[in-house]
C-alpha positions in Angstrom: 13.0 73.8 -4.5 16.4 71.8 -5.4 15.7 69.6 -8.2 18.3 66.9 -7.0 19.0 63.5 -8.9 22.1 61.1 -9.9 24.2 62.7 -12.5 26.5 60.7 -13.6 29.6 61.8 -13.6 32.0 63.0 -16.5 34.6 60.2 -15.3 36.6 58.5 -18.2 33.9 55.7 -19.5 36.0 52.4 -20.9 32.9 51.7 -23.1 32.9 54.9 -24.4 36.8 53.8 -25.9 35.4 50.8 -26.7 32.6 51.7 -28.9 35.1 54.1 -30.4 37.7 51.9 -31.5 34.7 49.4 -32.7 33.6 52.2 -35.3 37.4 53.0 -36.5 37.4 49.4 -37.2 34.1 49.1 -38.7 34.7 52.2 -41.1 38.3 51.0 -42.0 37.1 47.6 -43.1 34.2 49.1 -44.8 36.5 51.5 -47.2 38.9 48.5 -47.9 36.1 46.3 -49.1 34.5 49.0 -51.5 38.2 50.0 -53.1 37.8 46.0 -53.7 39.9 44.7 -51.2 39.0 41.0 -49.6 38.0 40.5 -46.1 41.0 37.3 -46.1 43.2 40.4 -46.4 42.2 41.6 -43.2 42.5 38.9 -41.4 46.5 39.5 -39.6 44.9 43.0 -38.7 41.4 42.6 -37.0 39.7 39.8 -35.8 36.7 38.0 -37.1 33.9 35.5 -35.8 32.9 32.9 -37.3 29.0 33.3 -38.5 26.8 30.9 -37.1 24.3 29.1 -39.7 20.7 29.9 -38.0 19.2 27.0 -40.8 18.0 23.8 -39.1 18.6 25.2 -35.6 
């Protein structure tokens, strides 16, 4: 018998580029802040959100 189920196929995934580029970011800004760099150095070259205060919510 045929064992026959969904695989999914090996089609380019955008999420998979995402998720990518997310760690590149993640480990670039990571060695810049323990050679001492500032994250306000960073800030023409990546993107940051604001952190939300979760006190008195």
């Amino acid at each position: 018998m045929k064992n026959d189920f969904n695989k999914p196929s090996k089609g380019t995934s955008r999420g998979a580029a995402i998720f990518q580029k997310m760690l590149e970011d993640k480990n670039a800004i990571r060695a810049h802040i323990q050679n001492g760099g500032r994250i306000s150095d960073l800030k023409d070259r990546y993107t940051f959100v604001k952190p939300l205060s979760i006190t008195g919510a």
